[in-house]
Residue frames as qw, qx, qy, qz and C-alpha x, y, z in Angstrom:
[[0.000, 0.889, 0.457, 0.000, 0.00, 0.00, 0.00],
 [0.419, 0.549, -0.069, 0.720, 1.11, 3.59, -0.21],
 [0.620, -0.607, -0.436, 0.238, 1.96, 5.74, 2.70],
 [0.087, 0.955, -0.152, 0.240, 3.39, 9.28, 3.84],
 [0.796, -0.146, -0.203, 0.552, 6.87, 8.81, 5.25],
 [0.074, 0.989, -0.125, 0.035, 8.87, 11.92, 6.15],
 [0.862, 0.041, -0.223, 0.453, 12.84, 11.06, 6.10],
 [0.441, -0.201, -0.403, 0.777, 13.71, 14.56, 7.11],
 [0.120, 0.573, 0.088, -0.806, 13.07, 18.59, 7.46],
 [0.171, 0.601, -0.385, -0.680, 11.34, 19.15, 4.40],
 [0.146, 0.316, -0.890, -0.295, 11.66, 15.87, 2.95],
 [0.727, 0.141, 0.545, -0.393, 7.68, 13.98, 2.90],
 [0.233, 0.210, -0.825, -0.469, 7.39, 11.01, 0.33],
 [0.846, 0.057, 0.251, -0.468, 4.64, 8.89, -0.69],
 [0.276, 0.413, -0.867, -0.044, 6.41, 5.50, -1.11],
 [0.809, -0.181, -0.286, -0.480, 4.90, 1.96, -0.79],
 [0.235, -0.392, 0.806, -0.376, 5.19, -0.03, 2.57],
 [0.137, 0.212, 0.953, -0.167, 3.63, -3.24, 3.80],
 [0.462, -0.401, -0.244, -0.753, 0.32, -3.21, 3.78],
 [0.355, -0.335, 0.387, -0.782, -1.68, -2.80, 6.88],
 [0.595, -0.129, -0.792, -0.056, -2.52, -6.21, 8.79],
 [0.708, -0.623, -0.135, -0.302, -4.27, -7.32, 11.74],
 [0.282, 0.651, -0.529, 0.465, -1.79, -7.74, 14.37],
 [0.038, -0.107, 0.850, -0.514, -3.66, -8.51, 17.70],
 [0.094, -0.470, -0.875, -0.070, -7.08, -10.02, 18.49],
 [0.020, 0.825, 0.430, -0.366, -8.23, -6.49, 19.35],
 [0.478, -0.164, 0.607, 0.614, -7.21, -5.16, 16.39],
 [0.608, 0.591, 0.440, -0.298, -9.17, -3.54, 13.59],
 [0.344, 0.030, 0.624, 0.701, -8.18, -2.82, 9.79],
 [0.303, 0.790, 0.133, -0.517, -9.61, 1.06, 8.23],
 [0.571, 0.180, 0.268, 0.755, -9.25, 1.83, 4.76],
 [0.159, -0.508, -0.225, 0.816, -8.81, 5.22, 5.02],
 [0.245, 0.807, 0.537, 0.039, -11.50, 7.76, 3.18],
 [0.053, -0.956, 0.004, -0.289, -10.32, 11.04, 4.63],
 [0.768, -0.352, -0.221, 0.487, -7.54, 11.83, 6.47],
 [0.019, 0.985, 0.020, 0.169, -5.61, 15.75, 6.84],
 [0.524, 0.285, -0.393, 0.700, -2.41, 17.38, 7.58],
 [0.601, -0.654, -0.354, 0.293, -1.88, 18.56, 11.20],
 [0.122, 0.931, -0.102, 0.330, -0.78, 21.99, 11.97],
 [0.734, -0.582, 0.341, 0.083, 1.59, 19.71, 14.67],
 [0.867, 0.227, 0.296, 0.331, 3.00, 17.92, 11.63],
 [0.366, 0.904, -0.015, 0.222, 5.08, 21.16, 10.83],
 [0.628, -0.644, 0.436, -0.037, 6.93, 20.55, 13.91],
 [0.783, -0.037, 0.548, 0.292, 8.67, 17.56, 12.76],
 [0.665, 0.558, 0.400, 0.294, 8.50, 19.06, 9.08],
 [0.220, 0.956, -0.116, 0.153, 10.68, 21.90, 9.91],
 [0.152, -0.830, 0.488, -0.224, 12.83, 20.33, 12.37],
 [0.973, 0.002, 0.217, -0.084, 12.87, 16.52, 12.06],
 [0.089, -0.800, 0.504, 0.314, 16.22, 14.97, 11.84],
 [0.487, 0.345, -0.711, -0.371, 17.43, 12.46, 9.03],
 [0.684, -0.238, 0.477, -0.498, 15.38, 9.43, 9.89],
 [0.163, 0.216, -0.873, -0.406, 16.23, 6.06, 8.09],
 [0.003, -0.257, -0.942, -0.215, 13.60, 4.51, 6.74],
 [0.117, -0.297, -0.348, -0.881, 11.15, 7.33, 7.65],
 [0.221, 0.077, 0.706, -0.668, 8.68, 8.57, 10.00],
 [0.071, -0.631, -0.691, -0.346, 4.78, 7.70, 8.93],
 [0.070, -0.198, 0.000, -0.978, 2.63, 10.82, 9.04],
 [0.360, -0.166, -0.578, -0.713, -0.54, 11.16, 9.90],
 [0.146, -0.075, -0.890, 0.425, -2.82, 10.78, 12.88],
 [0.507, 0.313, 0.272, -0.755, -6.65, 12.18, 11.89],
 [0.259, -0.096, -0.777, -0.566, -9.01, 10.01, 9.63],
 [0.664, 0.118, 0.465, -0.573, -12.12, 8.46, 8.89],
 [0.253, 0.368, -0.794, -0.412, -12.46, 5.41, 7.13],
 [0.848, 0.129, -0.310, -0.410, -14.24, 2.04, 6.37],
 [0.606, -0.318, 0.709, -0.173, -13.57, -1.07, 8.70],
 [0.704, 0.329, -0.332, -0.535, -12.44, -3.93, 6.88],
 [0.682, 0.152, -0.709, 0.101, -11.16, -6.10, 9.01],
 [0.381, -0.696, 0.425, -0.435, -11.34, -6.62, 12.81],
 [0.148, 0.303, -0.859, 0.386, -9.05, -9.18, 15.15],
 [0.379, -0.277, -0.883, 0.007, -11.16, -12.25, 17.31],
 [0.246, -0.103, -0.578, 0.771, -11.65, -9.73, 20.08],
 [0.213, 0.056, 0.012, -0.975, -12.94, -6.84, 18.83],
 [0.098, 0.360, 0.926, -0.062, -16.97, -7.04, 19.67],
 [0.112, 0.737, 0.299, -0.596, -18.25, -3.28, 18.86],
 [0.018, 0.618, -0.466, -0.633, -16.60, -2.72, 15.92],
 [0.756, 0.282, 0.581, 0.107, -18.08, -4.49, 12.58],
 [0.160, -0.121, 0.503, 0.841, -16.61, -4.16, 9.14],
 [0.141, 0.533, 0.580, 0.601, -18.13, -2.19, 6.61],
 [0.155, -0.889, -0.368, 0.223, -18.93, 0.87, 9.22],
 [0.362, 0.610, -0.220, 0.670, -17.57, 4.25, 8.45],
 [0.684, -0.607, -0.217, 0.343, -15.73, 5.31, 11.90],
 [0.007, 0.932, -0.242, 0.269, -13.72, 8.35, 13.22],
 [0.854, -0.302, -0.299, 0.299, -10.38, 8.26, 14.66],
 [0.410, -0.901, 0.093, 0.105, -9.38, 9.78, 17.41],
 [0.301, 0.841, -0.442, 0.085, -5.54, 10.88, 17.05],
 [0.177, -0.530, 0.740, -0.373, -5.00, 8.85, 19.92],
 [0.622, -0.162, -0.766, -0.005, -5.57, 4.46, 20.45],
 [0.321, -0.384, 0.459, -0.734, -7.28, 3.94, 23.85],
 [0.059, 0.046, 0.957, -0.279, -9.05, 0.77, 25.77],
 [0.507, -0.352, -0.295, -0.730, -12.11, 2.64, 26.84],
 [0.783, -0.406, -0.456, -0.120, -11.90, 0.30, 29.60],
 [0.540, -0.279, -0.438, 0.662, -8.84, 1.57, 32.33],
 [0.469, -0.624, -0.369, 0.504, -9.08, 3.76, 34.64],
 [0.075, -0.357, 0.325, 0.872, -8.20, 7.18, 32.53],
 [0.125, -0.180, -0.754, -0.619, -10.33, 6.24, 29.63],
 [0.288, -0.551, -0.767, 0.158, -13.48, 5.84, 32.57],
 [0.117, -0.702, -0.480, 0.513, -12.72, 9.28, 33.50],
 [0.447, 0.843, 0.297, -0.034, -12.59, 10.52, 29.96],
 [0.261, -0.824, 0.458, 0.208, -9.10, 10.89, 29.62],
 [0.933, 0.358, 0.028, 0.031, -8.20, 8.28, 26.67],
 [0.352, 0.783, -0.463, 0.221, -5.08, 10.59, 25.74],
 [0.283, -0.502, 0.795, -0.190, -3.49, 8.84, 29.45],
 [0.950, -0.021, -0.161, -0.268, -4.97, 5.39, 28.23],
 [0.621, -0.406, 0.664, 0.091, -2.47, 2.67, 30.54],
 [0.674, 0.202, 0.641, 0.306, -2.68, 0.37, 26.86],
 [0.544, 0.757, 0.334, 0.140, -2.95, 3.31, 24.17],
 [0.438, -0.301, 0.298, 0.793, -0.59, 5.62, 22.28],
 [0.220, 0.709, -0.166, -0.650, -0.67, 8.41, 19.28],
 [0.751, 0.426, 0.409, 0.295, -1.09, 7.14, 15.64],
 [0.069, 0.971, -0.211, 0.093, 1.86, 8.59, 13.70],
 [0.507, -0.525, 0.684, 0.001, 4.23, 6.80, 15.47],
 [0.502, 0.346, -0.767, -0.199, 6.31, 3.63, 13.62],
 [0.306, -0.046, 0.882, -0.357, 4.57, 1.38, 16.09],
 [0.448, 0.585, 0.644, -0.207, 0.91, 1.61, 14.53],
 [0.312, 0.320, 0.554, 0.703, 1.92, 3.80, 11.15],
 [0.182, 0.381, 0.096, -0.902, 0.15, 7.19, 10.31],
 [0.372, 0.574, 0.606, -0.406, -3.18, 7.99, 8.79],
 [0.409, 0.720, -0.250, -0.502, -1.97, 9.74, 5.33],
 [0.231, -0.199, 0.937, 0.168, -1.81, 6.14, 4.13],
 [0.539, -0.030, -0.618, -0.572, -4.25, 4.18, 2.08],
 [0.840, -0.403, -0.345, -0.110, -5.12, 1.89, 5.14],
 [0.002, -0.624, 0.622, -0.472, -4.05, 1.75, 8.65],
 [0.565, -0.490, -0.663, -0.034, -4.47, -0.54, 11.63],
 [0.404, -0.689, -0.182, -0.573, -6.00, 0.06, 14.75],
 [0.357, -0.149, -0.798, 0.462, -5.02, -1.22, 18.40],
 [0.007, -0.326, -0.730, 0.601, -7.68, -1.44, 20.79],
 [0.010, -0.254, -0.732, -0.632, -10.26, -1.10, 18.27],
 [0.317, -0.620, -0.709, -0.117, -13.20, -1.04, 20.56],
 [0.248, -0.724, -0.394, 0.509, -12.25, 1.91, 22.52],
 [0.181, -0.247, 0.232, 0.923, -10.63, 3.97, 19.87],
 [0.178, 0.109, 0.632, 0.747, -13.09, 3.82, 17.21],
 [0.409, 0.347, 0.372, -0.757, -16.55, 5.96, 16.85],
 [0.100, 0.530, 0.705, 0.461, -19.06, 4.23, 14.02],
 [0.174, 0.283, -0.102, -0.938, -21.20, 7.29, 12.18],
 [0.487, 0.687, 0.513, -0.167, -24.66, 6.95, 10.34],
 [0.339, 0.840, -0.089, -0.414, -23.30, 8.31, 7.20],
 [0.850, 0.520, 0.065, 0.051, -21.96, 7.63, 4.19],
 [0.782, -0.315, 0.121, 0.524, -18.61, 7.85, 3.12],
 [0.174, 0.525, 0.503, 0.664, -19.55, 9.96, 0.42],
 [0.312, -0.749, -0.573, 0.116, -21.31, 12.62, 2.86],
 [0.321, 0.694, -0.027, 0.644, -21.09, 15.94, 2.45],
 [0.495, -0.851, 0.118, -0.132, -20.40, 16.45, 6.39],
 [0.935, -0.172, -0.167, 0.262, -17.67, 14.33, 6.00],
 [0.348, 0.583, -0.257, 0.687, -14.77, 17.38, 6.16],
 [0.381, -0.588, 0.099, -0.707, -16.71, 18.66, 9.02],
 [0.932, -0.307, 0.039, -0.189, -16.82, 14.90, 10.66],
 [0.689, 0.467, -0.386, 0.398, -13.18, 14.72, 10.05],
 [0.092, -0.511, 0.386, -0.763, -12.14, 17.49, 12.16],
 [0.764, -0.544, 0.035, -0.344, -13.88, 15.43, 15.30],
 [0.879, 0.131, -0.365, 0.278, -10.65, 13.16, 14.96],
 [0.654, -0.239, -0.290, 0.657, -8.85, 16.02, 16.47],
 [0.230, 0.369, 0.118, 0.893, -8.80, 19.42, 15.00],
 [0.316, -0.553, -0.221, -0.739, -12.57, 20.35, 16.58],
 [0.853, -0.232, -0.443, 0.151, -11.64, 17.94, 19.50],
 [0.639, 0.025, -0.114, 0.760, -8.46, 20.14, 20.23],
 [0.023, 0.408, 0.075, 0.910, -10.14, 23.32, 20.02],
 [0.497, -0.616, -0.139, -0.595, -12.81, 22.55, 22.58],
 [0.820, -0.294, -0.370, 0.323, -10.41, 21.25, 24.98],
 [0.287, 0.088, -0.257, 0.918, -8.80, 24.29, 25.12],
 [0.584, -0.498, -0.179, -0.615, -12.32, 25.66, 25.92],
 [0.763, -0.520, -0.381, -0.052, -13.08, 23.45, 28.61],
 [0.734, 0.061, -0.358, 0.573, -9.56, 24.07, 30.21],
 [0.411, 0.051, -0.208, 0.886, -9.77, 27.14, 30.21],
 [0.113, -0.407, -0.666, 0.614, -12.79, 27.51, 31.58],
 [0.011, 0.210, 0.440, 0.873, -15.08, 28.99, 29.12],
 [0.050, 0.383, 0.758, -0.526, -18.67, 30.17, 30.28],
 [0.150, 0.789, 0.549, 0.234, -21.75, 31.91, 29.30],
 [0.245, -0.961, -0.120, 0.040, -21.00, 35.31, 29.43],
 [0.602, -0.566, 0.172, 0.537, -17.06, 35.10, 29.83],
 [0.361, 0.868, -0.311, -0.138, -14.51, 36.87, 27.80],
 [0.875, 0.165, 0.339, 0.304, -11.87, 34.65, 25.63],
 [0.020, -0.687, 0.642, 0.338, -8.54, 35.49, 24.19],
 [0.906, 0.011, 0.252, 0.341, -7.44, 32.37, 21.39],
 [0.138, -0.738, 0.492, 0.441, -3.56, 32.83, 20.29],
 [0.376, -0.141, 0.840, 0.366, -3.01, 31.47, 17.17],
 [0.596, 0.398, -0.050, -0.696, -5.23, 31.69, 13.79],
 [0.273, 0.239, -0.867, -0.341, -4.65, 28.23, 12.53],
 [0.520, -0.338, -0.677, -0.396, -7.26, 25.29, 12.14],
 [0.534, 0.103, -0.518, 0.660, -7.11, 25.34, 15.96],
 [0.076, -0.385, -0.496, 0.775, -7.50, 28.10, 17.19],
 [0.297, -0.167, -0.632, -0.696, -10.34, 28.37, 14.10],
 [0.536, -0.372, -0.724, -0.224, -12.02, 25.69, 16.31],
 [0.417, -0.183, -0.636, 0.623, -11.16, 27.03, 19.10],
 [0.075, -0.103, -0.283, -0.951, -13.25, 30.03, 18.16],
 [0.602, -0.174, -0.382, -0.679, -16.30, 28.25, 17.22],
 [0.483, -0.417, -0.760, 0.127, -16.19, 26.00, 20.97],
 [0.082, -0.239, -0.460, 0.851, -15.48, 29.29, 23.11],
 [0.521, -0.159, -0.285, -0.789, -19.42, 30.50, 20.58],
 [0.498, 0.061, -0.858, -0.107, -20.26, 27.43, 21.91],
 [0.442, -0.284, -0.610, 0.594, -19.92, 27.59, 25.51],
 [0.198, -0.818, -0.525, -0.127, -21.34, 30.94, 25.28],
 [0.378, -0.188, -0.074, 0.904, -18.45, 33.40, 25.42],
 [0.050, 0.864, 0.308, -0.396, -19.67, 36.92, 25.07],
 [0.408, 0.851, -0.300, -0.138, -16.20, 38.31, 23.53],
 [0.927, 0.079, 0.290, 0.226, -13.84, 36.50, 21.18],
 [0.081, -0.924, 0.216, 0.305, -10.25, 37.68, 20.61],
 [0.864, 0.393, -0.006, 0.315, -8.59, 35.93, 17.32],
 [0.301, -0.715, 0.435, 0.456, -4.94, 36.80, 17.79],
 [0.662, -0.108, 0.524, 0.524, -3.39, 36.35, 14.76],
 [0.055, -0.678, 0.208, 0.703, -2.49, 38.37, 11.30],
 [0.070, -0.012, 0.801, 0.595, -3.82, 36.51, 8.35],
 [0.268, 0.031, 0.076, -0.960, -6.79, 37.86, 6.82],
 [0.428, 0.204, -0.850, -0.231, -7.92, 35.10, 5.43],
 [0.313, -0.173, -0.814, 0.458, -8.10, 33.28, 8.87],
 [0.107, 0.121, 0.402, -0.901, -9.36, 36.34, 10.76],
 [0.557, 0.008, -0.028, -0.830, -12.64, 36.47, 8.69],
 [0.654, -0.200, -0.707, -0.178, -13.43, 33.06, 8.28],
 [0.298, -0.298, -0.766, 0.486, -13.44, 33.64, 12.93],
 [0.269, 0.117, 0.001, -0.956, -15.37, 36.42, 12.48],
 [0.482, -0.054, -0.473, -0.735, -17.72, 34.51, 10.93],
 [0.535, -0.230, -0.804, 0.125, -17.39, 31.73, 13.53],
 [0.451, -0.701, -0.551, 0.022, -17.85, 34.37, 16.26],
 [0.481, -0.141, -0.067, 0.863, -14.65, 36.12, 17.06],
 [0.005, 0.849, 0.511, -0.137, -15.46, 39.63, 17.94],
 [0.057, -0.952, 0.277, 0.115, -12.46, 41.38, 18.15],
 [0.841, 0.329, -0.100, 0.419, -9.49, 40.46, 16.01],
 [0.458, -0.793, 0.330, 0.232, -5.62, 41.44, 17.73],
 [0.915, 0.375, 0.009, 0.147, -2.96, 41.09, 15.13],
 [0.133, 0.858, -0.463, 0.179, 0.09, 42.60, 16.92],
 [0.857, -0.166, -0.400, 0.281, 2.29, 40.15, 18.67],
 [0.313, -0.034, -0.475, 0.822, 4.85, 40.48, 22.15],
 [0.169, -0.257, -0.351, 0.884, 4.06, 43.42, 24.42],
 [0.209, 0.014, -0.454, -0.866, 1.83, 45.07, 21.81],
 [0.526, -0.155, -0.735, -0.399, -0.27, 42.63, 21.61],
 [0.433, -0.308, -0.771, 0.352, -0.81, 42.05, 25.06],
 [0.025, 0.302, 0.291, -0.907, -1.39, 45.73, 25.82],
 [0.508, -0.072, -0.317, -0.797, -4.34, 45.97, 23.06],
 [0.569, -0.381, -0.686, -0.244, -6.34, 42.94, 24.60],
 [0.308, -0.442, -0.616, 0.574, -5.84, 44.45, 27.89],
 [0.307, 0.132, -0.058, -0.941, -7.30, 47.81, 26.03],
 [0.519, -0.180, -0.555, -0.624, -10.29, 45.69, 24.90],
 [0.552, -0.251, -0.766, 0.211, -10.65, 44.07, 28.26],
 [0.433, -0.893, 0.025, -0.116, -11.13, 47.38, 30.77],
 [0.049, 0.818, -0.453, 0.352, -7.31, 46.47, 31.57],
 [0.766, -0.347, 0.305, -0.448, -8.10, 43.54, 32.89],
 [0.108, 0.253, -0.922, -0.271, -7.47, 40.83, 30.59],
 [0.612, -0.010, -0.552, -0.566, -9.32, 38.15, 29.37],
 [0.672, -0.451, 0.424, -0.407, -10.74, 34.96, 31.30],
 [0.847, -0.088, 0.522, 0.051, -10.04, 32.68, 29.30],
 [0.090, 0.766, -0.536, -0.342, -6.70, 31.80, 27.10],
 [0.956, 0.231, 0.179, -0.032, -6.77, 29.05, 24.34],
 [0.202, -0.656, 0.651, 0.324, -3.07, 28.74, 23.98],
 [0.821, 0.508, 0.248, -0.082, -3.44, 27.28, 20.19],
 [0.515, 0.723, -0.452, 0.091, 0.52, 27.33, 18.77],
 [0.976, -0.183, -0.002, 0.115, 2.56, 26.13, 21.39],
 [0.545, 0.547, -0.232, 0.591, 5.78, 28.13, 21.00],
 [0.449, -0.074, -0.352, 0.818, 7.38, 30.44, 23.94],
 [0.003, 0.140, 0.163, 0.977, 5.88, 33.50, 22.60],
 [0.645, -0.407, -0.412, -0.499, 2.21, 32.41, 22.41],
 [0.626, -0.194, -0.614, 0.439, 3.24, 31.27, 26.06],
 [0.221, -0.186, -0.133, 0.948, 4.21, 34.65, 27.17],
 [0.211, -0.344, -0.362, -0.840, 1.59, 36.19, 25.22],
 [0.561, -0.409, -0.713, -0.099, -1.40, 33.68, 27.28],
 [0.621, -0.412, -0.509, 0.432, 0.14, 34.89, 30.37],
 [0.154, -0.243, -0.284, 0.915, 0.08, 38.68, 29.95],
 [0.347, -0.248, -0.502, -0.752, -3.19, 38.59, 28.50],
 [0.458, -0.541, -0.702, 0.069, -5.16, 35.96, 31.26],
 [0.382, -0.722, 0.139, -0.561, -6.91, 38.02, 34.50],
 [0.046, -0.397, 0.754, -0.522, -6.72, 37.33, 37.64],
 [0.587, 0.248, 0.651, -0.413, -8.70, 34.07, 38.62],
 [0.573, 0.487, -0.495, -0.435, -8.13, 33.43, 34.38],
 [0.799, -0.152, 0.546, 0.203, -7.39, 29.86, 33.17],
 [0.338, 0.668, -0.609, -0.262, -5.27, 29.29, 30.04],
 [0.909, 0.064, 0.409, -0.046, -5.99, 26.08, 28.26],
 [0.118, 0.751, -0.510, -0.402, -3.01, 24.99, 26.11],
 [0.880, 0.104, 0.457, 0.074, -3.18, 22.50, 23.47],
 [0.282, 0.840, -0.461, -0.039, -0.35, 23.94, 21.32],
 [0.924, -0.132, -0.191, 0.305, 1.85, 20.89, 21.09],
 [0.262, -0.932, 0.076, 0.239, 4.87, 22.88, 23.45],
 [0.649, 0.528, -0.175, 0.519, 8.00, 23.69, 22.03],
 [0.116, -0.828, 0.174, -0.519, 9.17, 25.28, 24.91],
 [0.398, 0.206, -0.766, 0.460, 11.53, 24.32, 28.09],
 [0.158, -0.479, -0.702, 0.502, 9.25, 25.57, 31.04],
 [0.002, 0.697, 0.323, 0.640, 6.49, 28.25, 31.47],
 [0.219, 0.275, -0.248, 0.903, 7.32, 31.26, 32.88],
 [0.387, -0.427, 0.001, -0.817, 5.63, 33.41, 35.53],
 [0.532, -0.479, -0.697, -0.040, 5.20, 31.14, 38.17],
 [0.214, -0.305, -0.490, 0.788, 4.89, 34.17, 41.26],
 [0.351, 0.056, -0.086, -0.931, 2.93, 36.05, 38.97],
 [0.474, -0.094, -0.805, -0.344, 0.46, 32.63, 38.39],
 [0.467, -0.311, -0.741, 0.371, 0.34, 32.00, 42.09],
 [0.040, 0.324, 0.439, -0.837, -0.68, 35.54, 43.13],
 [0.510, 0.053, -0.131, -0.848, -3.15, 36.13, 40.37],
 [0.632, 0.148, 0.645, -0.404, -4.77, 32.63, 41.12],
 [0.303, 0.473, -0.548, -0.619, -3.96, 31.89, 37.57],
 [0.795, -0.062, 0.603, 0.019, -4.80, 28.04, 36.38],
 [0.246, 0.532, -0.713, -0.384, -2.57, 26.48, 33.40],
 [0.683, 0.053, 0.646, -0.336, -4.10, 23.39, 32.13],
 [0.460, 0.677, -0.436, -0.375, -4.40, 21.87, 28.93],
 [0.332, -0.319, 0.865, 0.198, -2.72, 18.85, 26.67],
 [0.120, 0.102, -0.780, -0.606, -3.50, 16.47, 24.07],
 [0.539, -0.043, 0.007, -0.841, -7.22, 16.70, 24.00],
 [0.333, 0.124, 0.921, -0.160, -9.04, 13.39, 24.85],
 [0.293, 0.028, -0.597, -0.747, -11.08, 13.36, 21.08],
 [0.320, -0.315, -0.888, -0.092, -12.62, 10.29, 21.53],
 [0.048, 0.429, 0.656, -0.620, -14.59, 11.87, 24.87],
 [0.259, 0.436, 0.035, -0.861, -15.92, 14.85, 23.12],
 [0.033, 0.041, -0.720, -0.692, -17.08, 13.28, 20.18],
 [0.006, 0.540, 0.842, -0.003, -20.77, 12.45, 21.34],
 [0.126, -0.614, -0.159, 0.762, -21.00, 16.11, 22.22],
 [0.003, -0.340, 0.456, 0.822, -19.79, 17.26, 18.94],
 [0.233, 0.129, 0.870, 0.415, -21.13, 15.03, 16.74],
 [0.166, 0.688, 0.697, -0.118, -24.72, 15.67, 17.23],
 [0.026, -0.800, 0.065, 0.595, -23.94, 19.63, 16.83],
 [0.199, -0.355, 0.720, 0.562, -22.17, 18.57, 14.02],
 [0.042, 0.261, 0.847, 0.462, -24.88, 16.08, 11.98],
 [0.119, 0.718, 0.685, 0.001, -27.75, 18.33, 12.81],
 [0.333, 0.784, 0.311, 0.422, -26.33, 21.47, 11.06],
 [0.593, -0.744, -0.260, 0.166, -25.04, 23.22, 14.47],
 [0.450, -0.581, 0.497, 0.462, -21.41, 23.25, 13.69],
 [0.818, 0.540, 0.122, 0.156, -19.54, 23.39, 10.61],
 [0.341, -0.795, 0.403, 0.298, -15.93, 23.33, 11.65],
 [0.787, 0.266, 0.431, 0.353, -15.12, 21.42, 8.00],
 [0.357, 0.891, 0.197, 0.200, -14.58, 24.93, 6.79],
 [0.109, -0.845, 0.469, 0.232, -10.99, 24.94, 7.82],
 [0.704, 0.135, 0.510, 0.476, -10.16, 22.79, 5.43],
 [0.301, 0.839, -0.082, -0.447, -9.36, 25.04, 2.38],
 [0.252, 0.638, -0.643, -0.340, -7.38, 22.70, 0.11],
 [0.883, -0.051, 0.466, -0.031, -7.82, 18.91, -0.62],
 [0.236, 0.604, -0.745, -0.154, -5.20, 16.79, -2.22],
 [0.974, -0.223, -0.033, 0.031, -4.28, 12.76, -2.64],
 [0.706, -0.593, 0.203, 0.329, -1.85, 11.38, -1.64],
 [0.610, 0.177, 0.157, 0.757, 0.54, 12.10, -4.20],
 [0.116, 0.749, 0.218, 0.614, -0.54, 15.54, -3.76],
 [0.534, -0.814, -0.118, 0.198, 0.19, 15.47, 0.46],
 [0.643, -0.026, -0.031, 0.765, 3.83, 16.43, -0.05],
 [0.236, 0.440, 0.228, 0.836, 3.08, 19.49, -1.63],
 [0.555, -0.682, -0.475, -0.028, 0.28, 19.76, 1.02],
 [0.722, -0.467, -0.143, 0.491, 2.94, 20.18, 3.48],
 [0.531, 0.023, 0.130, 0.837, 4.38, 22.81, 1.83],
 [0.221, -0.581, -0.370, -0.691, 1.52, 24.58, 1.02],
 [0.661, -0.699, -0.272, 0.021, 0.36, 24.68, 4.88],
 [0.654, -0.289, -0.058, 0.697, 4.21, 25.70, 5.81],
 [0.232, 0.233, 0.222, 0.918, 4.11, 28.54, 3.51],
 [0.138, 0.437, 0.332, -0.825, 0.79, 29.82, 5.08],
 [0.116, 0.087, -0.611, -0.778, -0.80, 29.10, 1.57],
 [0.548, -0.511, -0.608, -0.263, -4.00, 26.37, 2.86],
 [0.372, -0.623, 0.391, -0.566, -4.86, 26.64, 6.37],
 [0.512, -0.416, 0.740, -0.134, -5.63, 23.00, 6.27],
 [0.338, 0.363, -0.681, -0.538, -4.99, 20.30, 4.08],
 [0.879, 0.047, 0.424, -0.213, -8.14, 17.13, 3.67],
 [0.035, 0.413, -0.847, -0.334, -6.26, 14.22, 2.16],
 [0.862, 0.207, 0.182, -0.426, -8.08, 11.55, -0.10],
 [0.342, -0.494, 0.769, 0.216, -6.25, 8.96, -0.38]]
């Protein structure tokens, strides 16, 4: 079968590997429908060092069960199913309290253990806890919009929840990518009042506008922090969707949040420690955050999703196959798509 591989910086190939087999009795076998580039996957694609034999890419899809292992007892071929970014039981202790991402038996697809999702087919571990069957076709025009539950609209309303969104509250998100897009349309969700897009691409900015975003900030550093504390009374914001994951956006989160703020941060970090812990502790700050637990949220979403509610498919802005993901990657690096839906 074919498969993304990256070997270094720069350097994605579509190049045939095995094909995708059952492995363990809980086990399933997708072929993959849909599947997207990650605004994480730039990480690695800017800074990834020579890897023999390549890393697989790829860790959002939806696809078509065609095979499942003796175990598996939920899962039947021929459903179309989401996957979460992350493999998970569904049955320890983390997974009970809705927390898959710590699953004791599960890990991150992507990874040369279980292969990546910009692939013609993938397998599954722990089939029964990872996978969500859908009423819908494969062919469904929600299906961009049911993508994004793998992770993208998953990721954005974790930083909501973290950070403690409410009816009524005021929101800061840092970052204008797919992200902090979604991150946009959970803080409308939850019932923010005002919605502060940081970022500087116009592009971006109106498509949150449209999702809710009230007030758009497009300076960065010091600047930038002093205009959302002008749009705030001086205060700052309650809640900070830290949506990049760098230093800066770090720093930014933290001279933007009030006192008694939270600052959810699902930016994958690039960073050594965050700063400000005397200023955190006297303003009663909370930092919170991480790799969003998809799989939970998806009942939530979904419905919002198939009955017309939501339509977070609209950060897609570019579809490619797979011989077309390389370029993908480039195109997303250069700031050209915002995000890229692969058909494989």
């Amino acid at each position: 079968m074919r498969a993304t591989l990256m070997h270094k910086a720069h350097d994605v190939r579509i190049e045939n590997v095995p094909d995708a087999a059952i492995k363990q009795p809980t086990d399933a076998l997708i072929r993959v429908t849909r599947a997207c580039i990650c605004g994480s996957d730039l990480w690695p694609y800017n800074d990834q060092p020579e890897t023999p034999g390549g890393r697989p890419m790829g860790h959002e899809a939806i696809g078509i069960v065609e095979e499942v292992g003796g175990d598996v007892q939920r899962i039947k071929r021929g459903q179309v199913v989401i996957m979460p970014f992350a493999y998970s039981d569904g049955s320890c202790m983390f997974c009970e309290e809705g927390l898959q991402t710590a699953c004791v038996h599960g890990g991150f697809f992507g990874s040369p253990d279980v292969g990546g999702a910009q692939a013609e087919a993938l397998r599954i571990p722990q089939a029964d806890g990872t996978l969500y069957p859908i009423e819908a076709d494969a062919e469904d025009a929600l299906m961009p919009s049911l993508l994004t539950l793998s992770d993208v609209m998953g990721t954005g309303h974790h930083a909501a929840v973290t950070a403690r969104v409410r009816p009524g509250g005021t929101v800061a998100v840092v970052g204008d990518g797919a992200v902090g897009i979604c991150g946009v349309i959970a803080a409308r969700r939850l019932g923010a009042e005002q919605i502060i897009i940081m970022g500087r691409h116009p592009d971006r900015i109106a498509l949150a506008k449209e999702f809710g975003a009230t007030d758009v900030v497009s300076e960065r550093g010091e600047e930038a922090i002093a205009r959302v504390r002008e749009l705030t009374g001086g205060f700052g914001v309650q809640s900070v969707l830290e949506c990049v994951g760098s230093a800066e956006a770090m720093e930014t989160s933290l001279g933007i949040v009030r006192p008694g703020g939270a600052i959810g941060r699902v930016g994958l970090p690039h960073y050594a420690a965050i700063p400000g812990a005397e200023q955190t502790f006297f303003g009663n700050i909370i930092i919170a955050g991480g790799p969003a637990p998809a799989r939970a949220y998806i009942p939530e979403l979904l419905a919002d999703v198939m009955e017309g509610r939501l339509d977070p498919g609209r950060v897609f802005d570019r579809t490619v196959d797979l011989d077309g993901v390389p370029d993908g990657y480039r195109a997303m690096n250069d700031r050209e798509a915002l995000k890229v839906l692969i058909r494989p």
